[in-house]
Backbone as JSON Lines, residues from 0, in Angstrom:
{"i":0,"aa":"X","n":[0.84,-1.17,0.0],"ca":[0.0,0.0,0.0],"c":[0.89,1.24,0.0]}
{"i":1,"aa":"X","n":[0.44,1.78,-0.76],"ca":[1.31,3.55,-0.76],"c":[1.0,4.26,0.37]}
{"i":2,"aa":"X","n":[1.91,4.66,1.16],"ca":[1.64,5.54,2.14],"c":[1.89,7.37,1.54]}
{"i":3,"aa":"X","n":[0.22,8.09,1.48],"ca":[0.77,9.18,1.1],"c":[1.05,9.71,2.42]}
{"i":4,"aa":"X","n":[1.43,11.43,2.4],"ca":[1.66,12.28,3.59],"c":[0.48,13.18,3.59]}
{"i":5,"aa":"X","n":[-0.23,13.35,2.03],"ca":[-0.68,14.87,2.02],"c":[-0.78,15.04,0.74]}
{"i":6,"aa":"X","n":[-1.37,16.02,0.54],"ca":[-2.07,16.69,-0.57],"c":[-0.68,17.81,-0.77]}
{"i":7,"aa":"X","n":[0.29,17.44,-1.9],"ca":[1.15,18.62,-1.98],"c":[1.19,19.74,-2.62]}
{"i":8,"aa":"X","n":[-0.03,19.63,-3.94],"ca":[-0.49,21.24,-4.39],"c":[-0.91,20.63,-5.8]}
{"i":9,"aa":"X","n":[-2.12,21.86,-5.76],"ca":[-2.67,22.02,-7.06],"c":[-2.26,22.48,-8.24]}
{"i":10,"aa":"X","n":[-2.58,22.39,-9.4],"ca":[-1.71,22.97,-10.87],"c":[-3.0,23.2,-11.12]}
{"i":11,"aa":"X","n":[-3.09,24.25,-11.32],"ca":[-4.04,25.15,-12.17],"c":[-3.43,26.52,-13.59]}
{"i":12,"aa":"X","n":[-4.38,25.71,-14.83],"ca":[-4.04,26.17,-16.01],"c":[-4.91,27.16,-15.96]}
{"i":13,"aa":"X","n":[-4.22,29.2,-16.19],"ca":[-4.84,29.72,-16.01],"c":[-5.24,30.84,-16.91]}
{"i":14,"aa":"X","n":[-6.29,31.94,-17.45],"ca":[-6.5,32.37,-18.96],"c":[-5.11,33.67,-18.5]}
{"i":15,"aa":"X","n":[-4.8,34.05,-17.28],"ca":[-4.27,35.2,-17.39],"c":[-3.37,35.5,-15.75]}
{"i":16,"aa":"X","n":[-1.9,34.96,-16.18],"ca":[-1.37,34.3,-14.63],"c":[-0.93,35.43,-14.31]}
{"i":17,"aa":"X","n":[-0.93,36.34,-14.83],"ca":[-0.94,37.95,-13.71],"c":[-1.66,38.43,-12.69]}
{"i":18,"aa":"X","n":[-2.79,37.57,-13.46],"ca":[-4.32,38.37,-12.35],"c":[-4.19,37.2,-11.54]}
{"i":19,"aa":"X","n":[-4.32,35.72,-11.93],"ca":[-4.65,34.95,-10.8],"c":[-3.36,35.02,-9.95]}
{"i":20,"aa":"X","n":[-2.11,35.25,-10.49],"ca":[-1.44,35.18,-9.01],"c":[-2.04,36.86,-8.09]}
{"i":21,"aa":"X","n":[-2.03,37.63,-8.82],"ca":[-2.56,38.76,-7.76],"c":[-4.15,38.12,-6.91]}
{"i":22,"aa":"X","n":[-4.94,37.31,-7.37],"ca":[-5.79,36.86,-6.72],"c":[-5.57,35.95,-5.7]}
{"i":23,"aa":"X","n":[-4.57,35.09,-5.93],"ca":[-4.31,34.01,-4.84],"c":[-3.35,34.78,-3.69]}
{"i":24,"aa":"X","n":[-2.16,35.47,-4.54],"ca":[-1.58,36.59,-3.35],"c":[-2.63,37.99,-2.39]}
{"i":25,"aa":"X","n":[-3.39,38.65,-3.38],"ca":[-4.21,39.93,-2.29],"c":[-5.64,39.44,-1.68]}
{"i":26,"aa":"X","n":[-6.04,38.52,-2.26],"ca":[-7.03,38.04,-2.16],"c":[-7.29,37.11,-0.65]}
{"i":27,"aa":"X","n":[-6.52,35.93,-1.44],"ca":[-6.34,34.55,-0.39],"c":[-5.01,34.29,0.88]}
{"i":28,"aa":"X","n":[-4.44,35.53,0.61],"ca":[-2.89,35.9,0.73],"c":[-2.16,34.76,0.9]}
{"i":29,"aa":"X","n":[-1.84,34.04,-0.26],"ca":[-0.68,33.45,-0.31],"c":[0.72,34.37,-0.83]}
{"i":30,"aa":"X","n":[1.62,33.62,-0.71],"ca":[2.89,34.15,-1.18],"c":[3.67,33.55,-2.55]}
{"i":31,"aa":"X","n":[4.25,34.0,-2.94],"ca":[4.94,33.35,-3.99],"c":[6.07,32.44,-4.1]}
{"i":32,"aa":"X","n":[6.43,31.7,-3.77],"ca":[7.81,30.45,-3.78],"c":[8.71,31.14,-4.8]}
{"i":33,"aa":"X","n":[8.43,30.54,-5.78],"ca":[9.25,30.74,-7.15],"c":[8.35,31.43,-8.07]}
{"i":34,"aa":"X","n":[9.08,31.92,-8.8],"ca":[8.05,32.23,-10.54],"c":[9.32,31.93,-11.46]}
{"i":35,"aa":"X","n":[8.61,31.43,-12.28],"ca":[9.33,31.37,-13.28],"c":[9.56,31.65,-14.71]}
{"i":36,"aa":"X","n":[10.58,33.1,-14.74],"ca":[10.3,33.72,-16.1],"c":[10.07,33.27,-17.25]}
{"i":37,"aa":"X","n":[11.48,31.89,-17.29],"ca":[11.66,31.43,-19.04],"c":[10.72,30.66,-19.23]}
{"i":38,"aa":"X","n":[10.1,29.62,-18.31],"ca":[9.27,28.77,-18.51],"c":[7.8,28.59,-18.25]}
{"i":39,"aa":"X","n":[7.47,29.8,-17.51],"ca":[6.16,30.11,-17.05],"c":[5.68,29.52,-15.97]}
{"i":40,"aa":"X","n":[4.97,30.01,-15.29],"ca":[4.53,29.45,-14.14],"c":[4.94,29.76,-12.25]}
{"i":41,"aa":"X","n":[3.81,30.04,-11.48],"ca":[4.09,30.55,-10.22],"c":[4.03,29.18,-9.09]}
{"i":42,"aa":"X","n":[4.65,29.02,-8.62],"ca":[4.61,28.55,-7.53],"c":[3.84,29.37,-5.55]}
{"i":43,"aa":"X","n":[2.89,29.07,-5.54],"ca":[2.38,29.55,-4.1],"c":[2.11,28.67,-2.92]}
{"i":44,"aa":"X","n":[3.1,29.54,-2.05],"ca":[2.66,29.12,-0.7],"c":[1.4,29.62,0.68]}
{"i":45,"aa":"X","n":[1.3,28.51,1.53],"ca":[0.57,29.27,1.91],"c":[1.84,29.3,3.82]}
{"i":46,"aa":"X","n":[3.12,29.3,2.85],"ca":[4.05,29.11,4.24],"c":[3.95,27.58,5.02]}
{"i":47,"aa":"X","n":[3.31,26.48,4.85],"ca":[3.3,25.28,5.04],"c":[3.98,24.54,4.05]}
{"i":48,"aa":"X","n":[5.15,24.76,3.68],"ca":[5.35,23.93,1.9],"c":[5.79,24.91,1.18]}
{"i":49,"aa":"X","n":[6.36,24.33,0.2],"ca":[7.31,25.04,-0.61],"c":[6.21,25.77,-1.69]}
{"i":50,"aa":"X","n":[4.92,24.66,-1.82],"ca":[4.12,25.65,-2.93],"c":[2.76,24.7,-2.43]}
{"i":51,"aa":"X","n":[1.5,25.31,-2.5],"ca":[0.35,24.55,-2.26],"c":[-0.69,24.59,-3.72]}
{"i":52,"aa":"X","n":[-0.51,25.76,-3.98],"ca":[-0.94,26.35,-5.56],"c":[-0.16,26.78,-6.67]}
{"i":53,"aa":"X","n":[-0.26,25.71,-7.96],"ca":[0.79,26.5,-8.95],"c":[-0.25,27.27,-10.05]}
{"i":54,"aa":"X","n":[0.25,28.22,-10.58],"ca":[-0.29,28.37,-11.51],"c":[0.55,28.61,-12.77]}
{"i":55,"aa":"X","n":[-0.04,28.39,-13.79],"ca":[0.59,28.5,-15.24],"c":[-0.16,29.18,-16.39]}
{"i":56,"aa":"X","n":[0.34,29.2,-17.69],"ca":[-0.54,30.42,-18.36],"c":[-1.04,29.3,-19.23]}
{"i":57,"aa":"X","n":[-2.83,29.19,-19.35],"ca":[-2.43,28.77,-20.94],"c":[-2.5,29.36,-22.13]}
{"i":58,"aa":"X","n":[-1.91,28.25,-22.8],"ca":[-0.79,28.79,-24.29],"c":[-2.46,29.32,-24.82]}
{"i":59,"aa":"X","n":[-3.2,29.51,-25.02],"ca":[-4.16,29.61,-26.15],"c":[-5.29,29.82,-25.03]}
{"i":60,"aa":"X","n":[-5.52,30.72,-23.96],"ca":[-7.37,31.24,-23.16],"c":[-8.36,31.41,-23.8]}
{"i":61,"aa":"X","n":[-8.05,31.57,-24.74],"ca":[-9.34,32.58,-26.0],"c":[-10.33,31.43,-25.97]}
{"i":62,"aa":"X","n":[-9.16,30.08,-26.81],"ca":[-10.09,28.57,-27.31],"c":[-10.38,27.92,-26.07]}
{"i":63,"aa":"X","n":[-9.59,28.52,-24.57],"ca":[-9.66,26.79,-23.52],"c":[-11.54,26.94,-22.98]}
{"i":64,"aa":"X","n":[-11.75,26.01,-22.95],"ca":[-12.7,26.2,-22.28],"c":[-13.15,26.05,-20.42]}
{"i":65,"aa":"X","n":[-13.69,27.24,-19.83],"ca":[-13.83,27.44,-18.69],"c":[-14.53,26.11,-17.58]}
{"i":66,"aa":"X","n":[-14.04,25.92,-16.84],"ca":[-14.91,24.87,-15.93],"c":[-16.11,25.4,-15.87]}
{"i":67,"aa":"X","n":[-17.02,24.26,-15.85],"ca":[-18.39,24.17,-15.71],"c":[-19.35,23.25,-14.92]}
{"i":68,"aa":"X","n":[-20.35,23.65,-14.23],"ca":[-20.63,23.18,-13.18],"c":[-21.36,21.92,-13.49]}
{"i":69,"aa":"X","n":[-20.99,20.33,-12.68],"ca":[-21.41,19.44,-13.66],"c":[-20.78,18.92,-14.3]}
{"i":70,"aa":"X","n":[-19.27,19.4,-14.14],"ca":[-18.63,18.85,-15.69],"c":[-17.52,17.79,-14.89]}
{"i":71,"aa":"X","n":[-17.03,17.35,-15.12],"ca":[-16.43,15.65,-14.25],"c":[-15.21,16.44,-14.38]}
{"i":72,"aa":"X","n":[-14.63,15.73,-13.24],"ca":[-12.7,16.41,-13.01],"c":[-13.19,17.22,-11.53]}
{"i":73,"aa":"X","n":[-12.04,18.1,-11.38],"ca":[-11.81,19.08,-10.29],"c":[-13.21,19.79,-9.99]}
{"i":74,"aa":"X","n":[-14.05,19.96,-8.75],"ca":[-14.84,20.55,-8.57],"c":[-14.37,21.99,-7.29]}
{"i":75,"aa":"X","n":[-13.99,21.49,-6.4],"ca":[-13.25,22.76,-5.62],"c":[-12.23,22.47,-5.24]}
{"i":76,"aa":"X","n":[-11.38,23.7,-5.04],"ca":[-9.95,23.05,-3.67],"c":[-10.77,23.74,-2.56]}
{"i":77,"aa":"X","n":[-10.35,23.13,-1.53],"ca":[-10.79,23.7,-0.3],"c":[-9.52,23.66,0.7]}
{"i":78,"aa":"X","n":[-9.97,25.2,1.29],"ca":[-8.71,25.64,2.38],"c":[-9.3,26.03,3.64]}
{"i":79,"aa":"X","n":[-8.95,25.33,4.56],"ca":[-9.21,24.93,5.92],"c":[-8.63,26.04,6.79]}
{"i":80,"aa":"X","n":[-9.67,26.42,7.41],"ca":[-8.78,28.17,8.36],"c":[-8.85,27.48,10.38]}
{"i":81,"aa":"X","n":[-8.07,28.28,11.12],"ca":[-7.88,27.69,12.16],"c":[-8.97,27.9,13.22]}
{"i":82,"aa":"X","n":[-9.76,28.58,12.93],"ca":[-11.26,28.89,14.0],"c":[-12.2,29.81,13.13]}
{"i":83,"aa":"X","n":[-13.05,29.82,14.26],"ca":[-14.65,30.18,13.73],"c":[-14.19,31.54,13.16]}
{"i":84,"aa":"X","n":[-13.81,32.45,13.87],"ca":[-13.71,33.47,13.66],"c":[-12.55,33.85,12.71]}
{"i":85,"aa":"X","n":[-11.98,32.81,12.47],"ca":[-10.81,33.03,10.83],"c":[-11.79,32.72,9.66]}
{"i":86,"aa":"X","n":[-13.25,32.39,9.66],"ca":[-13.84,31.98,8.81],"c":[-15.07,33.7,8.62]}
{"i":87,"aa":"X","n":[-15.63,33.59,9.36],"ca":[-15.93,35.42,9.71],"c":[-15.11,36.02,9.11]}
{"i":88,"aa":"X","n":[-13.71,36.2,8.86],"ca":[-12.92,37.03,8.69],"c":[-12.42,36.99,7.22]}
{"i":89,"aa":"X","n":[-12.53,35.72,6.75],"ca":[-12.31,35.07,5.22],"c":[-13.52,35.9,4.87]}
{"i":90,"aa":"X","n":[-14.86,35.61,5.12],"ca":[-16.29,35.78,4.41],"c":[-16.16,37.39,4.09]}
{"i":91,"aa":"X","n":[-15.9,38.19,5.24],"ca":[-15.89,40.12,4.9],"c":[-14.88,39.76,4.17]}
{"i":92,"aa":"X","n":[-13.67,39.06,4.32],"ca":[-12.27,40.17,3.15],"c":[-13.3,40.0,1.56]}
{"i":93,"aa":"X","n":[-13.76,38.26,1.61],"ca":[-13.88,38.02,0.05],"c":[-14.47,39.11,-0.11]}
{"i":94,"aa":"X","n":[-15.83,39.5,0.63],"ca":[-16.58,40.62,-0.03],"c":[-16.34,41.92,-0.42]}
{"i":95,"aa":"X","n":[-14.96,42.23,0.64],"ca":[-14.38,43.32,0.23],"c":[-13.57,43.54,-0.95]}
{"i":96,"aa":"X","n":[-13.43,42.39,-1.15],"ca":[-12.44,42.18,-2.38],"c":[-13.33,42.44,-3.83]}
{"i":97,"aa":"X","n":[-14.46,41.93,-3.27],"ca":[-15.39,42.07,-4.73],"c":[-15.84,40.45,-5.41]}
{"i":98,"aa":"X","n":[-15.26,39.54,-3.97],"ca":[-14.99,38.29,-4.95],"c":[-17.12,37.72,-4.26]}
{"i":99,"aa":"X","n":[-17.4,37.25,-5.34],"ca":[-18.95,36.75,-5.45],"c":[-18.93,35.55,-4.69]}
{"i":100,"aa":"X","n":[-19.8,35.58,-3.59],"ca":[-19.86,34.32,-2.28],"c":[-20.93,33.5,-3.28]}
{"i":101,"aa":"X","n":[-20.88,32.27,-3.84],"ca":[-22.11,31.58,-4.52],"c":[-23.09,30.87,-3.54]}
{"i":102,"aa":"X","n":[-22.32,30.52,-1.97],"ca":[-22.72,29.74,-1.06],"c":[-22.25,29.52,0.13]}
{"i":103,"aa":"X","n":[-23.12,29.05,1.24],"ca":[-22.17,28.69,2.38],"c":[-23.34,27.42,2.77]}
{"i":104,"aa":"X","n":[-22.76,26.87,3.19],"ca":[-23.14,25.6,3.45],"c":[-22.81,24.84,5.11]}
{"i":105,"aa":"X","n":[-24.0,24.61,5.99],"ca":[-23.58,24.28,7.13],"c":[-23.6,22.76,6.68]}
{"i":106,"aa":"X","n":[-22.24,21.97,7.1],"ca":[-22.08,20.49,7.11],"c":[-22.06,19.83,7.92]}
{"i":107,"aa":"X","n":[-22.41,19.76,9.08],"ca":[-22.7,19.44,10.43],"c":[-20.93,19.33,11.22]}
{"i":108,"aa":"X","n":[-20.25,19.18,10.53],"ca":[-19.21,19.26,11.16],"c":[-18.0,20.31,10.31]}
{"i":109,"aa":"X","n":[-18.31,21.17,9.7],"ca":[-17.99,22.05,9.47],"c":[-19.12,22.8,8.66]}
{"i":110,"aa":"X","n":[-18.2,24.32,8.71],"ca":[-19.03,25.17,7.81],"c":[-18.36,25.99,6.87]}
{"i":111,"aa":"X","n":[-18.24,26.16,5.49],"ca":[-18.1,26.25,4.37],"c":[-18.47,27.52,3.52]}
{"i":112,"aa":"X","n":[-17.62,28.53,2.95],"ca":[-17.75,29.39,1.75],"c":[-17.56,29.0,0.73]}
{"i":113,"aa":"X","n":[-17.85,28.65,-0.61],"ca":[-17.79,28.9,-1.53],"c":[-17.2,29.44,-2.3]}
{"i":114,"aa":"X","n":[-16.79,29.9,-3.71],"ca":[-16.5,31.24,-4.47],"c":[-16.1,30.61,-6.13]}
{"i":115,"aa":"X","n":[-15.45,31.41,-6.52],"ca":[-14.37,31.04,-7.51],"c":[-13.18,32.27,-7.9]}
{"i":116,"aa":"X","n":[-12.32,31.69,-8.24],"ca":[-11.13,32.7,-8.8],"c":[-11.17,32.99,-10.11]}
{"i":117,"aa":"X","n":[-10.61,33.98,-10.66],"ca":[-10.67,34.37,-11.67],"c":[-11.21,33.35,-12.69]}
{"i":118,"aa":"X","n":[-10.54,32.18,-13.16],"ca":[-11.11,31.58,-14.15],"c":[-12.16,30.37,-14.14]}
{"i":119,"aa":"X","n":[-12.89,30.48,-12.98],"ca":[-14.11,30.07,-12.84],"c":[-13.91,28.79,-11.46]}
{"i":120,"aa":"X","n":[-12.47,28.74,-11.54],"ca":[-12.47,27.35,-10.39],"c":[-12.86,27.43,-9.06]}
{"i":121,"aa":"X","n":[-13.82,26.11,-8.57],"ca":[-14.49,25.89,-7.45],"c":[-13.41,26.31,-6.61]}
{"i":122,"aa":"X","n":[-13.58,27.13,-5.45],"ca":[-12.85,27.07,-3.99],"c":[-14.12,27.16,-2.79]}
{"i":123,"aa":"X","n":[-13.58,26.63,-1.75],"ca":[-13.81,27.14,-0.32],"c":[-12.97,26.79,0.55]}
{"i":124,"aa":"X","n":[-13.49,27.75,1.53],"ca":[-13.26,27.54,2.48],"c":[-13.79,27.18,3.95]}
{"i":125,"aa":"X","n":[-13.61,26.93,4.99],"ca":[-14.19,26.09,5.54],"c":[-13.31,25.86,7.28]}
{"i":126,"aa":"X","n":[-14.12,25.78,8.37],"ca":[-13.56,25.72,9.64],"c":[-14.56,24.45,9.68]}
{"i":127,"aa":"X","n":[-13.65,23.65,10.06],"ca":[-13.96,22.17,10.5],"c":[-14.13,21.96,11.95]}
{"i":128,"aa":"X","n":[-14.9,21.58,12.71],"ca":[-15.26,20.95,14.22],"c":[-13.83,21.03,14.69]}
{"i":129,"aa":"X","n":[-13.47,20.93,15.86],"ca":[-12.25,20.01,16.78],"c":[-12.61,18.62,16.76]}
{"i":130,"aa":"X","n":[-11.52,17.38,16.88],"ca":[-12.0,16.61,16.44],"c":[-13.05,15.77,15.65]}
{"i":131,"aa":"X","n":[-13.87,16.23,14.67],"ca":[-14.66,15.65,13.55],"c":[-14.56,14.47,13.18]}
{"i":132,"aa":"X","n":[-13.55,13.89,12.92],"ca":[-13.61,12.5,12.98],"c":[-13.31,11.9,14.0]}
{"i":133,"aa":"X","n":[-13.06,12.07,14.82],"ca":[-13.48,11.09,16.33],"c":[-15.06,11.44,16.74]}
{"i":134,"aa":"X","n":[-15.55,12.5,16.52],"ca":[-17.08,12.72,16.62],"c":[-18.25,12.03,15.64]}
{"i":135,"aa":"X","n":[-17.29,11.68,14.47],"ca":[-18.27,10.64,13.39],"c":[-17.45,9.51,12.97]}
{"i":136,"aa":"X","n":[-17.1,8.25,13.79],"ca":[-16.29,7.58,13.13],"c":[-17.22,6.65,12.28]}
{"i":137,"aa":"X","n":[-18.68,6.72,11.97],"ca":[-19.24,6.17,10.93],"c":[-20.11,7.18,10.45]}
{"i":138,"aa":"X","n":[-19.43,8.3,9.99],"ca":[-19.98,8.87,8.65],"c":[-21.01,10.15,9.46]}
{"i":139,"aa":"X","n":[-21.31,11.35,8.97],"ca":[-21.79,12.68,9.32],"c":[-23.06,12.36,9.04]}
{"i":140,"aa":"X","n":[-23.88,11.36,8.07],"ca":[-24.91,12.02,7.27],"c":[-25.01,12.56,6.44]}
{"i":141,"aa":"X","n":[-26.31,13.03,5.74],"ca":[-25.91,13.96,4.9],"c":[-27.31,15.22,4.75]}
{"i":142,"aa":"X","n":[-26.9,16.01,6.48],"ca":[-27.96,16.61,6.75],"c":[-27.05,18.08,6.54]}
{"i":143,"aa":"X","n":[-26.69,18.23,5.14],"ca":[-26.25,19.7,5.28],"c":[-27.55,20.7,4.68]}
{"i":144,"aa":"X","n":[-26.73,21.84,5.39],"ca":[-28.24,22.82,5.57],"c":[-27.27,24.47,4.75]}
{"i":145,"aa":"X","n":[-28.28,24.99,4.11],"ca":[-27.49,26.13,2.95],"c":[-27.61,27.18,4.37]}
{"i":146,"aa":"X","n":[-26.64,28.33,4.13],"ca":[-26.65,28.99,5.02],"c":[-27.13,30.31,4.22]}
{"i":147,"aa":"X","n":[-28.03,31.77,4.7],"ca":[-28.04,32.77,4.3],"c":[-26.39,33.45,4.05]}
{"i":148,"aa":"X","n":[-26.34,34.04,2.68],"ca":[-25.51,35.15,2.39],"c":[-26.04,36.18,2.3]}
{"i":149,"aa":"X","n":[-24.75,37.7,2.45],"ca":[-24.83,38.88,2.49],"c":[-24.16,39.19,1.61]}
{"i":150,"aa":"X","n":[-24.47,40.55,1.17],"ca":[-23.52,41.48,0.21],"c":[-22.95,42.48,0.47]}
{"i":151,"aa":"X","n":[-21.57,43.03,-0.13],"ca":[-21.06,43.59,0.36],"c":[-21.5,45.16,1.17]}
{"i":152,"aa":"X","n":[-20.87,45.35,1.98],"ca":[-21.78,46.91,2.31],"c":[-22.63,46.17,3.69]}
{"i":153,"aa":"X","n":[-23.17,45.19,3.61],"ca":[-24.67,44.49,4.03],"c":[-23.83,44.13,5.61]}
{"i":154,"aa":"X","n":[-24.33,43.98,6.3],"ca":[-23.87,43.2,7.5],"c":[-23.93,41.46,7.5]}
{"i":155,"aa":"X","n":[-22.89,41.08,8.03],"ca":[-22.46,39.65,8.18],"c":[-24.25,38.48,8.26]}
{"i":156,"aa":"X","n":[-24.1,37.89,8.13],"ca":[-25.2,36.86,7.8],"c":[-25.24,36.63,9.64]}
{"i":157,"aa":"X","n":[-25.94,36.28,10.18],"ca":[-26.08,36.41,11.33],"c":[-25.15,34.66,12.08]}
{"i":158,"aa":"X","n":[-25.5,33.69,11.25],"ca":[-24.44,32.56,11.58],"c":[-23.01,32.81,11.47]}
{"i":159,"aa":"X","n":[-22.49,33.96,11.17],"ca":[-21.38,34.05,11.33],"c":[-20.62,34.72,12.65]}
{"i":160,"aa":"X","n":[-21.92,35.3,13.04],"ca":[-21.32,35.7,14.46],"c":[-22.22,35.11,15.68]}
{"i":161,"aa":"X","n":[-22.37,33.47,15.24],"ca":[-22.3,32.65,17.0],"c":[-21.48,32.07,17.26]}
{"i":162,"aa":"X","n":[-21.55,31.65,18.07],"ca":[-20.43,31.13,18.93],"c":[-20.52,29.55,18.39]}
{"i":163,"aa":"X","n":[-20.06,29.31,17.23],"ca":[-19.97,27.91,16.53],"c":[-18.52,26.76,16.73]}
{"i":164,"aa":"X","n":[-19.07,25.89,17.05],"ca":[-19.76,25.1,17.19],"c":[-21.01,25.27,18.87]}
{"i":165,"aa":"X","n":[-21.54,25.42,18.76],"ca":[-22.47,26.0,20.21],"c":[-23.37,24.39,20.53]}
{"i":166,"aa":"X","n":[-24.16,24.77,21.23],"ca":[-25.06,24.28,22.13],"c":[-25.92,23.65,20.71]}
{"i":167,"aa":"X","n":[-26.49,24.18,19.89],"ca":[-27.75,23.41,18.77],"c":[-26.67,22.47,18.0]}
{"i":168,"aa":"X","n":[-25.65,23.24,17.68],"ca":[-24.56,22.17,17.07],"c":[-24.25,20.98,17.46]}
{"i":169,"aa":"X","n":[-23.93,21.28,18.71],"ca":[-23.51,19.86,19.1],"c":[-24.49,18.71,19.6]}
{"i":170,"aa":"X","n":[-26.16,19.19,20.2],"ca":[-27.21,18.65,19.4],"c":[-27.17,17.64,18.54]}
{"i":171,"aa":"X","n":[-27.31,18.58,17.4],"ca":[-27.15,18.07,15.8],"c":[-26.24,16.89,16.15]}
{"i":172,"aa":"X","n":[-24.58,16.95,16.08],"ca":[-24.22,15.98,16.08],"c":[-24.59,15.01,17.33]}
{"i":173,"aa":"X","n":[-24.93,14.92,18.24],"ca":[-25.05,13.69,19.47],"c":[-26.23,12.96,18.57]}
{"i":174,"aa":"X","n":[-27.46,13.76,18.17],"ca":[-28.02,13.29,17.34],"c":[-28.46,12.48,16.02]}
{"i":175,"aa":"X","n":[-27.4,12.91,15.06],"ca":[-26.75,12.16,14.05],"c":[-25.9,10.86,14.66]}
{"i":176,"aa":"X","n":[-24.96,11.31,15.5],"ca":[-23.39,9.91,16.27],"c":[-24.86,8.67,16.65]}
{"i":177,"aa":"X","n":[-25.84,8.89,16.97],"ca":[-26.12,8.18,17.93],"c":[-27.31,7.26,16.49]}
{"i":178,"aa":"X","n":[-27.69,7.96,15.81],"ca":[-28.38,7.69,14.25],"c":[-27.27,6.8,13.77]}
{"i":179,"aa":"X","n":[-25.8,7.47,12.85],"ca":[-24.94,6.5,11.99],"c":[-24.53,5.31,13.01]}
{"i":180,"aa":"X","n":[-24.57,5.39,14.57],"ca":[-24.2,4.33,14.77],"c":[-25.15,3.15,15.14]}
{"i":181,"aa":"X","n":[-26.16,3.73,15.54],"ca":[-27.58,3.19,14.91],"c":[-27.71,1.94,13.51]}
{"i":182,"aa":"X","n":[-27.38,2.8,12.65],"ca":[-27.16,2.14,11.83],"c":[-26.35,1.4,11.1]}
{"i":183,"aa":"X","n":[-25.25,1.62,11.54],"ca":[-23.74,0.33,11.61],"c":[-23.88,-0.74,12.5]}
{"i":184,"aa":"X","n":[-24.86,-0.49,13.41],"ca":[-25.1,-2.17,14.58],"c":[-25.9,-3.2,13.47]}
């Protein structure tokens, strides 16, 4: 059996690698590793690793065609922030940025933004429970619930400022743990 370590980074082919590295750098604030003049292509960190996101130009944007929702392959990357309130804090920058929230999504053991970058690719982001998988070691369900969005200017969606994971949350899950394992006997 292959033992991996980890997910060591994405390659993303992009219509215009000026803007998306300024998007993954002002935006998402990563940093840059390497770039590379003669041969094209950025290397980004997010300071964990030498690069987590590459990007490259492609030879011909005009003809490539844009991801589409539905369409088989890559659907999002998702980037994991360290508490509730680094996720609050993701949701205002995107908006300040101008970048379009499509969704947020409560997953019972985490909760989830949405978006895309310049050339249409799925991202979110997302603050996951403390331990989550020791809290579902047979499976979450699949009782996710859409969350209200705001627009910019607008004040924060009101789930973004409780105290999450709280008291109904953890509910939810004793409720579900005690259901999937329910149903694994």
């Amino acid at each position: 059996m292959i033992k991996l370590a980890g997910i060591g980074h994405v390659l993303l082919r992009v219509a215009d690698e000026e803007a998306s590295k300024r998007f993954y750098r002002d935006v998402l604030g990563f940093s840059i590793a390497e770039q590379d003049p003669e041969h094209g292509g950025v290397f980004m960190t997010l300071g964990d690793g030498f690069h987590t996101i590459d990007i490259t130009q492609h030879p011909a944007p005009a003809d490539a065609i844009l991801p589409q929702r539905g369409q088989m392959g890559l659907v999002h990357v998702a980037f994991k922030v360290a508490s509730y309130a680094a996720l609050r804090e993701a949701y205002a920058h995107l908006l300040e940025r101008g970048v379009a929230i499509q969704r947020a999504t409560d997953h019972v053991c985490q909760r989830s933004v949405y978006f895309t970058d310049p050339d249409g690719n799925g991202l979110e982001i997302y603050y996951e429970m403390p331990n989550a998988l020791a809290l579902f070691p047979n499976g979450r369900g699949d009782e996710d619930e859409l969350l209200p969005l705001s627009a910019a200017g607008d004040p924060l969606p009101g789930w973004l400022d409780e105290d999450w994971p709280g008291p109904a949350a953890m509910a939810k899950v004793e409720r579900l743990r005690r259901g999937t394992a329910a149903a694994a006997e």
